[in-house]
C-alpha positions, 0 to 999 in steps of 0.5 A: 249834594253828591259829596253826601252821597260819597260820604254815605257810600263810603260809610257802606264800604267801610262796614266791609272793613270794619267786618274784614278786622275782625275775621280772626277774632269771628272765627276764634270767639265763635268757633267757626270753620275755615269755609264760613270766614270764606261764606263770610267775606264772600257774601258781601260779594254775592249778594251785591252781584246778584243785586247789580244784575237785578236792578241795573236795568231799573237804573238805566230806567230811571228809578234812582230813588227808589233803588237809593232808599231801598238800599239805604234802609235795607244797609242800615238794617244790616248794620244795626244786626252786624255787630249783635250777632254771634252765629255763623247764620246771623252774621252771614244773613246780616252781612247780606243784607250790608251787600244788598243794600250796598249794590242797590245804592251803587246801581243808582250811584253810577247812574247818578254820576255819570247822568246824562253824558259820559264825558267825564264818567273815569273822573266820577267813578275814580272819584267814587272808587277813591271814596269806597277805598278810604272807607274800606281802610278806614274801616279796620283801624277806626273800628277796632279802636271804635270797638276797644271802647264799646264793643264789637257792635259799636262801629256797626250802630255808628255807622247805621246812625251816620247813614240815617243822618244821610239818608234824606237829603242823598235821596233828594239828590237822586231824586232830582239829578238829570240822567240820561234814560233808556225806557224799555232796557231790560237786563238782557240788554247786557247780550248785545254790550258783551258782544262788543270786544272791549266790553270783553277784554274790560271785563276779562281784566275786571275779573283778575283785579276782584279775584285778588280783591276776594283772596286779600279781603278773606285771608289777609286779616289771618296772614297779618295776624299769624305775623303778631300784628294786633288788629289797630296795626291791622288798620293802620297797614291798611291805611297805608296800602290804600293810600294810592286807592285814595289819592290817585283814581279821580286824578287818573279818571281826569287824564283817562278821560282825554286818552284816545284808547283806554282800553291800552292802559287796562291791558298795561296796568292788569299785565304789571299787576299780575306779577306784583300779586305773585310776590305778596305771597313769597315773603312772609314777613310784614315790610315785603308785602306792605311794599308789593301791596303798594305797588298793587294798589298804585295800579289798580289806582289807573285800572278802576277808572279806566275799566269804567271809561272803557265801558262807557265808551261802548254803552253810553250815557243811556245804558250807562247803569247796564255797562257798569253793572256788567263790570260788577257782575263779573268782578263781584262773582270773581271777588266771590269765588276768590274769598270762598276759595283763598282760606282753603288755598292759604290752609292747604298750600303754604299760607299766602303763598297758596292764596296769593299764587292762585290769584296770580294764576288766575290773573295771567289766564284773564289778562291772557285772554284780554291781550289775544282779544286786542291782538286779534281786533287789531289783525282783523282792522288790517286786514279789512283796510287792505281788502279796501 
C-alpha cells in the first residue's frame, strides 16, 4: 500500500512541474509582473514550510490519518481551481492550497516510512525523493502535451481525479502503518534537536541545496525559453536532468545507510555542488547547462538521503516527523526566499548568470559554516581525550 502512497505524492509533486512549464506563457497571457512569477513559485515553498512546522509535532503524535486526508482533500481542491484560474490572486491562493496539502501529506509521509525504527530511514526517504522528482519532471512535458489537447486546465483536473482515485486505500494505509510515537512532542521540541551540531551543520547544507531549488524552479522556464526551447522541449530537458534524482537516492539511501558518519558525504556532496551551480549560469547556450544540471543533479542524487539519515541519527524513530520536518523548515524557507528573489536577480544582473551566481554565493557561506561546525567538533574531541 505504500507504493499508492508514492504514486499520490509524486502526483502532488508533479503539479508543481506542470505549473513550472507554464510560468512564461502565466506571466505573458495574464499580464503579470516579474515579482508575481516569483510569488508564484515561492508559494508552494511557503506554504509547505509553514504546514511542516505546524503539523510536524501532530505527526510524531500519531495522527497520520487525519493529516493524510486533510492534505489529500485540500491538494485535490487546489488542483480542481489551478488550471481555471486566470488572476494573479487566484493562481496564488490555489497554488497555496496545492503547498498545503502537500506538506500536511509529506508530514505523515515521513513518519509513515520511517515508522518505528530509523534503520533503513536513507533508503525510504531516497525512495521518496526519487518519487517526488520523477513527478516534477514528468510534470512539464506531460502537461503541456496534456494541455496541447484540453487546455491549461486539463493536467490540473487529471491530476485532482488521479489523487481521488488514491485517496482511500493511501489513507487506510496510514491508518494502520506501525510508528513509533512520542505523546507530548510539541513543536518546540525542535530547540533541543537544533542544538545538536550535526542537525546544524545537516541543516545549513539543506539550505544551499533548496535555495538552488527556488532559483531553477522560478527562472529556469524564462532561461529556456529566451534560448527558442518550446515548452514540450522544456519537459523533455527536464526529464533529462532529472533522470540521476530518479534513479540514484534509494540506491545511495541503501549504501548510506550502512556508512559510519553520514554527516562527511553531505559536507563532500554540498562542496562539489556549489561550483557545478556557478557554472549553470555562464553559458548561455542550452548543451552546457544540460551537462552542469546533470552533474548537479548526480549529487543532490547522495545529498537528499544522506541530509534525511543524518538527521534521523540524532532524533530517532520517535521524533522522527520533528527531525525531518526541521529539514523542511530550513530548506523550504531557503527554496522561498530563492524563487521570490531569482526573477529579479536574472532581470538586474545578466539573466542566469545573475540568478545562478547568487545561489552559488549563498552555497558557499552555508557549506562554509557547515565545514567550520565539523571542523571544530571534531577539535573539541581531541582536546577532551587529551585532557583524559
Amino acid at each position: 500500500m505504500h507504493r499508492l502512497a508514492y504514486a499520490a505524492y509524486g502526483l502532488m509533486i508533479s503539479s508543481a512541474g506542470v505549473t513550472f512549464v507554464f510560468l512564461e506563457d502565466i506571466e505573458t497571457d495574464y499580464g503579470l509582473p516579474s515579482w508575481g512569477i516569483g510569488l508564484i513559485s515561492a508559494l508552494a515553498f511557503i506554504t509547505i514550510l509553514l504546514t511542516t512546522l505546524a503539523f510536524s509535532p501532530l505527526g510524531d503524535r500519531g495522527f497520520l490519518h487525519p493529516l493524510g486526508v486533510s492534505g489529500l482533500v485540500i491538494c485535490i481542491i487546489g488542483n480542481a481551481w489551478i488550471g481555471l484560474a486566470t488572476e494573479l490572486w487566484s493562481i496564488a491562493t490555489s497554488r497555496a492550497l496545492v503547498g498545503i496539502g502537500t506538506g500536511l501529506f509529506a508530514v505523515a509521509m515521513r513518519k509513515a516510512l520511517i515508522g518505528d525504527d530509523i534503520g533503513d530511514s536513507g533508503q525510504r526517504i531516497g525512495t521518496m525523493v526519487s518519487v517526488a522528482v520523477a513527478g516534477f519532471i514528468a510534470g512539464p512535458g506531460i502537461g503541456a502535451w496534456l494541455a496541447e489537447i484540453g487546455g491549461i486546465e486539463f493536467p490540473y483536473l487529471l491530476i485532482a481525479g488521479l489523487l481521488t482515485a488514491l485517496a482511500l486505500p493511501v489513507t487506510r494505509w496510514l491508518g494502520t502503518v506501525e510508528i513509533a510515537v512520542s505523546d507530548h512532542v510539541k513543536l518546540r521540541a525542535m530547540l533541543p534537536l537544533l542544538r545538536s551540531r550535526n542537525v546544524r551543520i545537516a541543516a545549513a547544507c539543506n539550505v544551499a541545496l533548496f535555495f538552488n531549488i527556488g532559483v531553477f524552479d522560478s527562472t529556469v522556464d524564462k532561461y529556456l525559453t529566451s534560448l527558442g526551447v518550446s515548452n514540450v522541449s522544456v519537459g523533455w530537458i527536464l526529464v533529462m536532468i532529472g533522470t540521476p534524482l530518479i534513479l540514484l537516492p534509494s540506491r545511495a539511501g541503501r549504501f548510506i545507510d550502512g556508512f559510519t558518519d553520514p554527516r562527511r558525504l553531505v559536507l563532500l556532496m554540498t562542496v562539489m555542488m556549489v561550483p557545478a551551480i556557478a557554472t549553470l549560469g555562464l553559458w548561455v547556450a542550452v548543451v552546457p547547462f544540460v551537462v552542469f544540471a546533470l552533474i548537479e543533479t548526480s549529487l543532490e542524487s547522495v545529498l537528499f538521503p544522506a541530509l534525511a539519515r543524518t538527521v534521523a541519527d540524532e532524533s530517532g524513530a520517535e521524533q522522527s516527523a520533528i527531525g525531518q520536518g526541521i529539514l523542511e523548515v530550513f530548506g523550504q524557507s531557503a527554496a522561498s526566499v530563492g524563487a521570490l528573489v531569482a526573477p529579479l536577480a536574472y532581470s538586474w544582473q545578466d539573466g542566469p548568470r545573475g540568478s545562478f551566481g547568487m545561489s552559488a554565493v549563498v552555497g558557499l557561506l552555508c557549506v562554509t559554516y557547515a565545514l567550520t561546525a565539523y571542523v571544530s567538533a571534531g577539535s573539541k574531541r581531541s582536546i577532551q581525550a587529551v585532557h583524559s
